[in-house]
Backbone atoms as SQL, in Angstrom:
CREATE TABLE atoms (id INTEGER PRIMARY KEY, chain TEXT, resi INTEGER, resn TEXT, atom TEXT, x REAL, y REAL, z REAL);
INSERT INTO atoms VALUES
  (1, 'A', 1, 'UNK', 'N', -10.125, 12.907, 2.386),
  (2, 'A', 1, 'UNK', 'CA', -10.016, 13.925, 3.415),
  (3, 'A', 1, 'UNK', 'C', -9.790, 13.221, 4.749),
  (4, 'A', 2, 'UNK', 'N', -8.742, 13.656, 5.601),
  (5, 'A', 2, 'UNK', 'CA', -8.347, 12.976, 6.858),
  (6, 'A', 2, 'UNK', 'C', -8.774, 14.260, 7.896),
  (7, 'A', 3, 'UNK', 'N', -9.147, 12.623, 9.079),
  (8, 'A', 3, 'UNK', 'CA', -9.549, 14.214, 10.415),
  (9, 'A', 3, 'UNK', 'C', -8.871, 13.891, 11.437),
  (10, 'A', 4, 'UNK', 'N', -8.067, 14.408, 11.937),
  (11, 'A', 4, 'UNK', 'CA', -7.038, 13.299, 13.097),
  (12, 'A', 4, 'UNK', 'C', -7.281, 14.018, 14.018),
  (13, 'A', 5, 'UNK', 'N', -7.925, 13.275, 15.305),
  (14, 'A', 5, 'UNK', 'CA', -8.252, 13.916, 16.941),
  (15, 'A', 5, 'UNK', 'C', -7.076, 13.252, 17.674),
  (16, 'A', 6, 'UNK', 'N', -7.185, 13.777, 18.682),
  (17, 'A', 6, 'UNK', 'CA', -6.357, 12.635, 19.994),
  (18, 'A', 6, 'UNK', 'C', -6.620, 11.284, 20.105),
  (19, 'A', 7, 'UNK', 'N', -7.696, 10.972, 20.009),
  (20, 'A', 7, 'UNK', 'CA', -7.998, 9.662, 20.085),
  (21, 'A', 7, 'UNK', 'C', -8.184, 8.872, 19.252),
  (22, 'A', 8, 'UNK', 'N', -8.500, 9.042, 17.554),
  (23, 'A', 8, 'UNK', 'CA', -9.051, 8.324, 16.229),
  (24, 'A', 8, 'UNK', 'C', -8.495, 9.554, 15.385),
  (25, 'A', 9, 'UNK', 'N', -8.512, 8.776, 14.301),
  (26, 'A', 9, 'UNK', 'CA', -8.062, 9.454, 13.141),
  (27, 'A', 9, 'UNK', 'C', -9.294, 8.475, 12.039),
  (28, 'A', 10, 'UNK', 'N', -9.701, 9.528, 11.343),
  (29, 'A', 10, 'UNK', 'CA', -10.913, 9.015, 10.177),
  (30, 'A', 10, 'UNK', 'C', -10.509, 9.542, 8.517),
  (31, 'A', 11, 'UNK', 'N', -10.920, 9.017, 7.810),
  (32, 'A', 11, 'UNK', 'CA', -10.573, 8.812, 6.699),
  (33, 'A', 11, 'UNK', 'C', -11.956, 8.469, 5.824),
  (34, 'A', 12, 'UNK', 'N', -12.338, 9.230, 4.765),
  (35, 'A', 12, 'UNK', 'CA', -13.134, 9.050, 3.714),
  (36, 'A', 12, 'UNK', 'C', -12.309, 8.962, 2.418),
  (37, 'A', 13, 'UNK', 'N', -12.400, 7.851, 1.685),
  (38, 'A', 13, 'UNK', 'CA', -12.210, 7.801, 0.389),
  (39, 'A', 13, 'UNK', 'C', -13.276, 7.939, -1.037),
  (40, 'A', 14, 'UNK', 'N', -13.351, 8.045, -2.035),
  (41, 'A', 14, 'UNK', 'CA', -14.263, 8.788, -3.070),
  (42, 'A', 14, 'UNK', 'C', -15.037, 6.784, -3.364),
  (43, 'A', 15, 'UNK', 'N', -16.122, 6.790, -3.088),
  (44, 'A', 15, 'UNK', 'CA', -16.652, 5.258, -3.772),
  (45, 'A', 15, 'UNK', 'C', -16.108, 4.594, -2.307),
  (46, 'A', 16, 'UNK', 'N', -15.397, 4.523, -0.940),
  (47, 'A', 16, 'UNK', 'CA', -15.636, 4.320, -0.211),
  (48, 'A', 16, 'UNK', 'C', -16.008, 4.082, 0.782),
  (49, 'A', 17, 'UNK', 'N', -15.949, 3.151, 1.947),
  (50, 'A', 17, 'UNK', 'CA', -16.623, 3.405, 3.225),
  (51, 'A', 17, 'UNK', 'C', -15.585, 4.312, 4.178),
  (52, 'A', 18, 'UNK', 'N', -15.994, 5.370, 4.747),
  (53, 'A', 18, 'UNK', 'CA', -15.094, 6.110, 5.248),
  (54, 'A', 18, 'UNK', 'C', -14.929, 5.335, 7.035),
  (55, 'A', 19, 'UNK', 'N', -13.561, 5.453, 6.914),
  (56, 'A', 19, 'UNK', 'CA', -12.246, 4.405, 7.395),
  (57, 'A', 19, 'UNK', 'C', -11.897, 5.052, 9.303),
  (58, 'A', 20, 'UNK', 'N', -12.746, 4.683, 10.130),
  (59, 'A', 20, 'UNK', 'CA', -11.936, 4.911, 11.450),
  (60, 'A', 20, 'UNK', 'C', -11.339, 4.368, 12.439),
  (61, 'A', 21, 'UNK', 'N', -9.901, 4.930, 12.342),
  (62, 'A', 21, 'UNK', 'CA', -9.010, 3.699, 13.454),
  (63, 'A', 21, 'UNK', 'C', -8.747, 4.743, 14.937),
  (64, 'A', 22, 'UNK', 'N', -8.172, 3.523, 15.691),
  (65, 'A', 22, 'UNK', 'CA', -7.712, 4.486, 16.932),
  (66, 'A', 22, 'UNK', 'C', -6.066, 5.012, 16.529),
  (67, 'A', 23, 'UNK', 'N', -6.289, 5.687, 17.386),
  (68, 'A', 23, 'UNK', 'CA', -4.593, 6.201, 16.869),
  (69, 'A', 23, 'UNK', 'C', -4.296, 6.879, 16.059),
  (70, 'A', 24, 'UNK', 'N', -2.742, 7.286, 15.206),
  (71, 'A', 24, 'UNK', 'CA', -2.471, 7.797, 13.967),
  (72, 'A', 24, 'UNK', 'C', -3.049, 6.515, 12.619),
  (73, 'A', 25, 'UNK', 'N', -3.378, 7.202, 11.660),
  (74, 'A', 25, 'UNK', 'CA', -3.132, 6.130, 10.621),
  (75, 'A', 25, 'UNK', 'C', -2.153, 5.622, 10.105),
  (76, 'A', 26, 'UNK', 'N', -1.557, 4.840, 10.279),
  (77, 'A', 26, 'UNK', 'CA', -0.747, 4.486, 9.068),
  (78, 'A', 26, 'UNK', 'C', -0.538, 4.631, 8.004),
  (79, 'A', 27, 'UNK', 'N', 1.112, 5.045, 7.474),
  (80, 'A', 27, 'UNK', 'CA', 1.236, 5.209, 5.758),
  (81, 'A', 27, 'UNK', 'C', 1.009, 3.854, 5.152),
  (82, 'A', 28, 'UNK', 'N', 0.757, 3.824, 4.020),
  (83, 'A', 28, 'UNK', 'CA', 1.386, 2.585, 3.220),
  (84, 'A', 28, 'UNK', 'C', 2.806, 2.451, 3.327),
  (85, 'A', 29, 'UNK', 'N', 3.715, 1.595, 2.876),
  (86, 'A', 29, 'UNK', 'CA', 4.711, 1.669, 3.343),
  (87, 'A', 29, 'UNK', 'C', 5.377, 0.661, 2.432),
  (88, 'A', 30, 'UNK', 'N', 6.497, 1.314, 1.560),
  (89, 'A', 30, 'UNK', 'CA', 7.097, 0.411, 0.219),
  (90, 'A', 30, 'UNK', 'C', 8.568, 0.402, 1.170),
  (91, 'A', 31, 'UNK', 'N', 9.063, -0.780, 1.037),
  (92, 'A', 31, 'UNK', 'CA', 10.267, -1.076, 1.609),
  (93, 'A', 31, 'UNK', 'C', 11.053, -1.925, 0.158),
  (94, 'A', 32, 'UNK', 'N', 11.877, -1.423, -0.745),
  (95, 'A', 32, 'UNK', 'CA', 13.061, -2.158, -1.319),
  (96, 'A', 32, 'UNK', 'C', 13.952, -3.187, -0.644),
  (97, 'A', 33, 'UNK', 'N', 13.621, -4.368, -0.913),
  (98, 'A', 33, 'UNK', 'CA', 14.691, -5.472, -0.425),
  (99, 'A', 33, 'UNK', 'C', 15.777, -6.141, -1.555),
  (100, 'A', 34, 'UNK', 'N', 17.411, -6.130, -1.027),
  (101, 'A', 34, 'UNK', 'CA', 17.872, -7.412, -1.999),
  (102, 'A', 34, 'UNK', 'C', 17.396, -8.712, -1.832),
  (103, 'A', 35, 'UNK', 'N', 17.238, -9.383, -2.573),
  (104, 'A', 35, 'UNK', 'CA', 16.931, -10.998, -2.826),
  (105, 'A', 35, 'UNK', 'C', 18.419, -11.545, -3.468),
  (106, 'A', 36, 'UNK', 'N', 18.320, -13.009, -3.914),
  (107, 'A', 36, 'UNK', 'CA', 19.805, -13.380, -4.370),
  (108, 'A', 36, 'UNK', 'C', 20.316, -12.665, -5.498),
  (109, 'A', 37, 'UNK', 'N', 21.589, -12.299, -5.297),
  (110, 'A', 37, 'UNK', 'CA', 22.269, -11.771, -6.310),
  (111, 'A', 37, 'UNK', 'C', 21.969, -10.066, -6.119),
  (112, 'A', 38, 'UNK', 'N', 21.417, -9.691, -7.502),
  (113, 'A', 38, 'UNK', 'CA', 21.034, -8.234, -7.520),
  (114, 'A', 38, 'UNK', 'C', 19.764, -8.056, -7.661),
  (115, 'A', 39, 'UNK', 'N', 18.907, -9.357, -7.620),
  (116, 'A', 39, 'UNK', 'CA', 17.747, -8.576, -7.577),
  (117, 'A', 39, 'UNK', 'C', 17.072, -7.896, -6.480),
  (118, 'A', 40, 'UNK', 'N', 15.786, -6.985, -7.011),
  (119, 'A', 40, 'UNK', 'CA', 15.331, -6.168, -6.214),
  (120, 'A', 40, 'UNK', 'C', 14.150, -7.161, -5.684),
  (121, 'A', 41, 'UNK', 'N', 13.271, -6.529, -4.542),
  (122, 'A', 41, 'UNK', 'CA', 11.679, -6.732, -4.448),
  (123, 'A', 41, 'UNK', 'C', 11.065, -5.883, -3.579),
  (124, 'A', 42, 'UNK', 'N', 10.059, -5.298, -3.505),
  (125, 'A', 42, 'UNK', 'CA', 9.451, -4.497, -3.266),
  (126, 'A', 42, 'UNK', 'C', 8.005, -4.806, -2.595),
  (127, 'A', 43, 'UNK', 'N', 8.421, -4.761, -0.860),
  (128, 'A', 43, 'UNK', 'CA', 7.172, -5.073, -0.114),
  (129, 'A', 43, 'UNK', 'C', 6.170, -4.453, 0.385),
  (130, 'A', 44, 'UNK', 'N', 5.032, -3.957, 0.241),
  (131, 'A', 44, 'UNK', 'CA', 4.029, -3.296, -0.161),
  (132, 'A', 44, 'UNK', 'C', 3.032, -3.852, 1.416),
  (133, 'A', 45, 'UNK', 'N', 2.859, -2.704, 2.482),
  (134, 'A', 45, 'UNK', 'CA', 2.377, -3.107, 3.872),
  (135, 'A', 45, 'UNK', 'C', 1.519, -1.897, 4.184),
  (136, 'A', 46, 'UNK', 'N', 0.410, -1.784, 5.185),
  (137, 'A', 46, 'UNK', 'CA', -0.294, -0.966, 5.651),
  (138, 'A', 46, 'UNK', 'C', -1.337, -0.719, 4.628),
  (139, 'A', 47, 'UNK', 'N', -1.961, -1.308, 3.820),
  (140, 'A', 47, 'UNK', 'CA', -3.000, -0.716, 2.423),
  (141, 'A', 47, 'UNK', 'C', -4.302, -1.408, 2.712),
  (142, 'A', 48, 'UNK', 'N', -4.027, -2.690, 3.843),
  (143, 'A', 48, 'UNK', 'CA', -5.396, -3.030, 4.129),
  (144, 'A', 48, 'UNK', 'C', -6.594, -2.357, 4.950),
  (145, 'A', 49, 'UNK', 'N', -6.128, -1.077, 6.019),
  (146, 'A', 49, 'UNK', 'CA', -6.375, -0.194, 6.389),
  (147, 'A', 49, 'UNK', 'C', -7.400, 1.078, 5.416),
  (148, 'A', 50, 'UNK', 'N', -6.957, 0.423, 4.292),
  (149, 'A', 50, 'UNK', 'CA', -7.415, 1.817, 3.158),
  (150, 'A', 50, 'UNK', 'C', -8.293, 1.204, 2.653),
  (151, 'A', 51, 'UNK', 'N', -9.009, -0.516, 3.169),
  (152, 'A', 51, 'UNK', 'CA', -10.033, -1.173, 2.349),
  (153, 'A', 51, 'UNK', 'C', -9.592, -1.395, 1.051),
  (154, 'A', 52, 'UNK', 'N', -8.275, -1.243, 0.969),
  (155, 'A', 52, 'UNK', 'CA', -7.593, -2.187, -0.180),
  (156, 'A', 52, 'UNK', 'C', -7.600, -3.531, -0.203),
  (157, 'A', 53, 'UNK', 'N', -7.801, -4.344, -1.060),
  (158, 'A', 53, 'UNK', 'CA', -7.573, -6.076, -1.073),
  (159, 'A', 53, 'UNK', 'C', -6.046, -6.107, -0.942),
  (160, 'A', 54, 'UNK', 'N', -5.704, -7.197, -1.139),
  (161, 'A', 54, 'UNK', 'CA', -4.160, -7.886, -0.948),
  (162, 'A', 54, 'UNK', 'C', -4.535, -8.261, -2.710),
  (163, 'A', 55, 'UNK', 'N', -4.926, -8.918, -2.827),
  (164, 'A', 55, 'UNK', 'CA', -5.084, -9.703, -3.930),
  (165, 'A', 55, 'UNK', 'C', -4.910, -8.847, -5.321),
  (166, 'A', 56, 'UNK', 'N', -6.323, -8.276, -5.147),
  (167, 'A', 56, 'UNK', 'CA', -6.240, -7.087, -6.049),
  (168, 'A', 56, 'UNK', 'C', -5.626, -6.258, -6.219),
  (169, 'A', 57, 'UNK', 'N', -4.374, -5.511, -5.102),
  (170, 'A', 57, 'UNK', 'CA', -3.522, -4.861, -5.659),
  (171, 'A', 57, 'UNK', 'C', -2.348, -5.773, -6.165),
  (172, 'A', 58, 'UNK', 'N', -2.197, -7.183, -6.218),
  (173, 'A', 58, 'UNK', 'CA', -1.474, -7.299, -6.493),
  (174, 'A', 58, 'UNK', 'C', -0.735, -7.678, -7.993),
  (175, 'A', 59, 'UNK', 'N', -2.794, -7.880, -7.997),
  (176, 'A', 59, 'UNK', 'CA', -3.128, -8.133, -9.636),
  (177, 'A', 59, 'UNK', 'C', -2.630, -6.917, -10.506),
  (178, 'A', 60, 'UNK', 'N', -2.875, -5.898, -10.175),
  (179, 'A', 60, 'UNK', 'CA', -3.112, -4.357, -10.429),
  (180, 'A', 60, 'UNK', 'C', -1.528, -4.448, -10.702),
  (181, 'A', 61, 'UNK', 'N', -0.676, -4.249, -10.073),
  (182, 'A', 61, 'UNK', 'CA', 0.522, -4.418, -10.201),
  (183, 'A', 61, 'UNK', 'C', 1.351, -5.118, -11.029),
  (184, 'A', 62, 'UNK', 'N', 1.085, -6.401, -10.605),
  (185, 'A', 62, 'UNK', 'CA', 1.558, -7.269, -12.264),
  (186, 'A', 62, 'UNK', 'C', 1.687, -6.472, -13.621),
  (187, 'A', 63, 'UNK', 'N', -0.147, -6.341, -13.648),
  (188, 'A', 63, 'UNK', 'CA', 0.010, -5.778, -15.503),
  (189, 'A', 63, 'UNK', 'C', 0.831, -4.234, -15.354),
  (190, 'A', 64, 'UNK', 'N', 0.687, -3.723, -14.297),
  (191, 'A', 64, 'UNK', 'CA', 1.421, -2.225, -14.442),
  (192, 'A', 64, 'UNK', 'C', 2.900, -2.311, -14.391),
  (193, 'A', 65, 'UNK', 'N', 3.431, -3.111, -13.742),
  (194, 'A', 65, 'UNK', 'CA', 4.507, -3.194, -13.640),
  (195, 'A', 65, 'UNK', 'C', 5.311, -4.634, -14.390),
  (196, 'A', 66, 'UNK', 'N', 4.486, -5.179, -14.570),
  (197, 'A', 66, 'UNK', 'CA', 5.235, -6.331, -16.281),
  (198, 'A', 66, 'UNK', 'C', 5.770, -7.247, -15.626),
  (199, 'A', 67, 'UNK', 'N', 5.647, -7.580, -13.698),
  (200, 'A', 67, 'UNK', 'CA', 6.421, -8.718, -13.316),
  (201, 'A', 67, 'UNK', 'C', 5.421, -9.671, -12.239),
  (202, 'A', 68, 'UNK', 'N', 6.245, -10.163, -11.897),
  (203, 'A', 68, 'UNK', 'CA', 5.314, -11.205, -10.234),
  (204, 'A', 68, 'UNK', 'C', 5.036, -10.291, -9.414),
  (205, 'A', 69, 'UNK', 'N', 3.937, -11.112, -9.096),
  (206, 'A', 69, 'UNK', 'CA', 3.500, -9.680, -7.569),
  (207, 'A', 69, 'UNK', 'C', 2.464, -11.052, -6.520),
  (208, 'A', 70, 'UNK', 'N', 3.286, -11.138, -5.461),
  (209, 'A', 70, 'UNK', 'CA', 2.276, -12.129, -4.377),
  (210, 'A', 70, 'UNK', 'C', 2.134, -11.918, -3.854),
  (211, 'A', 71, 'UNK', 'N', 0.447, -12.537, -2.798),
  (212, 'A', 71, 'UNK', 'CA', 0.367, -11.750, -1.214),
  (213, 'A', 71, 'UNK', 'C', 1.266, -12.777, -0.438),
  (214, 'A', 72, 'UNK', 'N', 2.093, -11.918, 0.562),
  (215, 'A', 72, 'UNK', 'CA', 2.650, -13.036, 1.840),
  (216, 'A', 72, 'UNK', 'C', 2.025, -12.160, 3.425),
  (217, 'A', 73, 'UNK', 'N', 2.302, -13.169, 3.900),
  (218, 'A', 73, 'UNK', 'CA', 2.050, -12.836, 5.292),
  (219, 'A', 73, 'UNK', 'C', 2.756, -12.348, 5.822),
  (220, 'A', 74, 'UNK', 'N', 2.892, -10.897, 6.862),
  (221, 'A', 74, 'UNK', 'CA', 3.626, -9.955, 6.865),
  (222, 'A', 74, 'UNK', 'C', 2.778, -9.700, 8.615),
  (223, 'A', 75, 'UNK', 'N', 4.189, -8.759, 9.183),
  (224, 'A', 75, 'UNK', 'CA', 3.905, -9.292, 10.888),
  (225, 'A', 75, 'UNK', 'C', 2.326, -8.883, 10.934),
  (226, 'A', 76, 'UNK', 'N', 2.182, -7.535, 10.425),
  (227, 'A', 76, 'UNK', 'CA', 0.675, -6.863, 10.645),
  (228, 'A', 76, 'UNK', 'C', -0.525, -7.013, 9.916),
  (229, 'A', 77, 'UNK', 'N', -0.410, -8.777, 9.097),
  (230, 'A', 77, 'UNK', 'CA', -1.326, -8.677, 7.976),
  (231, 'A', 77, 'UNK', 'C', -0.806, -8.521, 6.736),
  (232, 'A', 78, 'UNK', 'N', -1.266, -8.672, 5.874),
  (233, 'A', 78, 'UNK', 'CA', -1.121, -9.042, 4.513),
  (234, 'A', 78, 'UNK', 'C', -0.099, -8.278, 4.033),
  (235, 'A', 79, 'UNK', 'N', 0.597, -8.732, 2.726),
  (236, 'A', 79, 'UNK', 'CA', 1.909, -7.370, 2.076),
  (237, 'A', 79, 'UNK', 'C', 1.452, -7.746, 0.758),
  (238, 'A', 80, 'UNK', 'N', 2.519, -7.227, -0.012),
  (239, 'A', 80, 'UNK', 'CA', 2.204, -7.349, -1.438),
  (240, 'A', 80, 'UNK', 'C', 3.837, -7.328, -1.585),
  (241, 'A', 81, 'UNK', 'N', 4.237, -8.489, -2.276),
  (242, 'A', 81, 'UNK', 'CA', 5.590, -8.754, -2.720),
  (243, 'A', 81, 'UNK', 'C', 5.924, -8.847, -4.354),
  (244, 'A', 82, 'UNK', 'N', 6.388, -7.534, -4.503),
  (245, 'A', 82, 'UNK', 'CA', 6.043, -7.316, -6.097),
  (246, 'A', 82, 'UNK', 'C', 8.087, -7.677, -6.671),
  (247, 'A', 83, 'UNK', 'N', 8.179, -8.211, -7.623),
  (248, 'A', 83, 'UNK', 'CA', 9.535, -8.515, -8.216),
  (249, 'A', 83, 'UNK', 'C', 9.930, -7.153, -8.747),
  (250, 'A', 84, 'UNK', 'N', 11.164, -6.813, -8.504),
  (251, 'A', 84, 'UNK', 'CA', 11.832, -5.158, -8.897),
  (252, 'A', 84, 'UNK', 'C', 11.471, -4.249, -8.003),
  (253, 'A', 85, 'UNK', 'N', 11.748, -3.012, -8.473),
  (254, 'A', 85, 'UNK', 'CA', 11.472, -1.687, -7.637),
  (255, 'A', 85, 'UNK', 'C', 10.012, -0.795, -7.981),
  (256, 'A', 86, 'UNK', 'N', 8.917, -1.805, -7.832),
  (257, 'A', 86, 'UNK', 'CA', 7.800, -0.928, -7.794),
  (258, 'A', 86, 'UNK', 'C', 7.107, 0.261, -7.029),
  (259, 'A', 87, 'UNK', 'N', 8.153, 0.923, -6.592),
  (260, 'A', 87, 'UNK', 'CA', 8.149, 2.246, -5.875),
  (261, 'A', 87, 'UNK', 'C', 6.787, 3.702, -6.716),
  (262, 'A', 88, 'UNK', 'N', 7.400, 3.236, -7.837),
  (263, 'A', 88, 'UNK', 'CA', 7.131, 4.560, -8.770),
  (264, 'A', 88, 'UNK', 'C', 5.374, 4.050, -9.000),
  (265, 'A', 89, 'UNK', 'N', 5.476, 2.896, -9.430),
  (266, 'A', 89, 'UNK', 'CA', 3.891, 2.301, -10.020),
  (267, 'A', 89, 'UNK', 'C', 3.181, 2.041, -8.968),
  (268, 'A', 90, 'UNK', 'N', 3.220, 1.798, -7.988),
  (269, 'A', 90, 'UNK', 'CA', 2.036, 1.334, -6.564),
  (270, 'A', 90, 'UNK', 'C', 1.879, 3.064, -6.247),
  (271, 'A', 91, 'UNK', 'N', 2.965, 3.565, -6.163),
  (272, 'A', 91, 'UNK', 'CA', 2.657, 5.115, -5.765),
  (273, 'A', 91, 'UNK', 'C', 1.953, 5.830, -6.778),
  (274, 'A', 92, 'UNK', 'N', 2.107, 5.777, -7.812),
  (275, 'A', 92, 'UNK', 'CA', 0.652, 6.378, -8.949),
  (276, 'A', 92, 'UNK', 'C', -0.407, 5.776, -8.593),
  (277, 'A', 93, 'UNK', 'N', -0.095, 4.454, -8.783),
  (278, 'A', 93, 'UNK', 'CA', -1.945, 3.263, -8.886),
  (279, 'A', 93, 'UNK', 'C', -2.582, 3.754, -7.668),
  (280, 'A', 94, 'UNK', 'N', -1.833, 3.863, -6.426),
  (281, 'A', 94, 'UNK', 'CA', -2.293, 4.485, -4.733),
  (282, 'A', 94, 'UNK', 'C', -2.811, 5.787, -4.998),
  (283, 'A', 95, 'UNK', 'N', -2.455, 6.699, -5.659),
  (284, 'A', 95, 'UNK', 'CA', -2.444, 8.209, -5.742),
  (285, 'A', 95, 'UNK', 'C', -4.177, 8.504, -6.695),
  (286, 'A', 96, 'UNK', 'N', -3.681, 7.641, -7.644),
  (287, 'A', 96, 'UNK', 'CA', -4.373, 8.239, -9.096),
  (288, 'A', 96, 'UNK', 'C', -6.317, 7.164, -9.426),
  (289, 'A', 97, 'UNK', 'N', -5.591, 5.972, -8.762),
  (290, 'A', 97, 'UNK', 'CA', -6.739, 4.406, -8.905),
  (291, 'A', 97, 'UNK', 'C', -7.334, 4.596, -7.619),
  (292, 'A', 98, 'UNK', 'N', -7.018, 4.692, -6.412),
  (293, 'A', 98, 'UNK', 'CA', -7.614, 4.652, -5.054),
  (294, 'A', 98, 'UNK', 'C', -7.884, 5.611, -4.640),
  (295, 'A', 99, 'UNK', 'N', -6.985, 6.424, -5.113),
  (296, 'A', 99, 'UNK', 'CA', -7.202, 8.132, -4.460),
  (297, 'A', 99, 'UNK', 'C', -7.029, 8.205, -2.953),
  (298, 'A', 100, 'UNK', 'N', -6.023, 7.778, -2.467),
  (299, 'A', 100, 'UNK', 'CA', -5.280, 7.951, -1.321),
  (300, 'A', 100, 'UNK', 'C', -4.462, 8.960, -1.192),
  (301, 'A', 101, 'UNK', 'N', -4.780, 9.777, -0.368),
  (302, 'A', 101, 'UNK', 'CA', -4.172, 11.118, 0.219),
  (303, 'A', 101, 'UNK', 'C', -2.529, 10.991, 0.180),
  (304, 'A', 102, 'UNK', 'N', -1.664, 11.650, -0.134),
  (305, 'A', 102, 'UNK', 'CA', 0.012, 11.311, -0.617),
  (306, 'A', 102, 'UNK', 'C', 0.021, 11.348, 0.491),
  (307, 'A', 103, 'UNK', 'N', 0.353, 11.935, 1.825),
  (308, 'A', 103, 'UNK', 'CA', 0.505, 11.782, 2.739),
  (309, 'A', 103, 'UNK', 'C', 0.585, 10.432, 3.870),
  (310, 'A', 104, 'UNK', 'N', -0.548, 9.642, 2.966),
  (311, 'A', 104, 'UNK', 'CA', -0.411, 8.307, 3.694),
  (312, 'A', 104, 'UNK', 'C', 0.437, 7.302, 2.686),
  (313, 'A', 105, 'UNK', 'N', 1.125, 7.568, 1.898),
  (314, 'A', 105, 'UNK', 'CA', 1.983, 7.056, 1.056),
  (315, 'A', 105, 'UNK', 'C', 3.459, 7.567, 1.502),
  (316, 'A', 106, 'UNK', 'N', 4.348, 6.666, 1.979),
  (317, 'A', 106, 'UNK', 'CA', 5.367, 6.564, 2.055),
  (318, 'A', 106, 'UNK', 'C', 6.615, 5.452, 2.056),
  (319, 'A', 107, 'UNK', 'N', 7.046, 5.813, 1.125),
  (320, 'A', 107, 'UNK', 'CA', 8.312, 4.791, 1.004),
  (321, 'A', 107, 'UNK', 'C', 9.799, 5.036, 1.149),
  (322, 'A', 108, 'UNK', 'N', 10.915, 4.020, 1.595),
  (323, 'A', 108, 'UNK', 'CA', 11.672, 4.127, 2.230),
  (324, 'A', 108, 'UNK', 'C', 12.562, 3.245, 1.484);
């Protein structure tokens, strides 16, 4: 459940510590990149906000999605650099495993 004032926006998650920043919150935020040739990769930003690990989602990802998944350093803090188009699987695991409001899920 999100409560957004003028000044903070707060956030409770289910088994969490409920989450207050200044400002809007941030979505998560899946960005598709080419790499050489045709492959895809899929950079995974804004989830540390949600008291998500880096690590652990990236573990999470691997087995769900059957490929590499690393943390890199990314301008605002940690990302998650998963091999292919993990659009579809971080957006369930976010939705269904964390229980993050769809709303703060967006990809591009």
């Amino acid at each position: 459940k999100a409560v957004v004032s003028t000044q903070s926006t707060g956030i409770a998650l289910p088994g969490r510590i409920p989450i207050t920043v200044k400002g809007e919150l941030p979505p998560i935020r899946f960005k598709v990149e080419k790499r050489t040739g045709n492959k895809n990769v899929t950079l995974i930003s804004n989830f540390s906000i949600f008291g998500i690990e880096a690590k652990e989602l990236a573990q999470k990802l691997q087995l769900l999605q059957s490929s590499s998944a690393t943390v890199v350093a990314g301008v605002k803090g940690e990302e998650v650099l998963v091999q292919g188009d993990a659009r579809k699987h971080a957006t369930k695991l976010l939705l269904q495993e964390y229980k993050i409001p769809k709303t703060f899920v967006s990809s591009s």
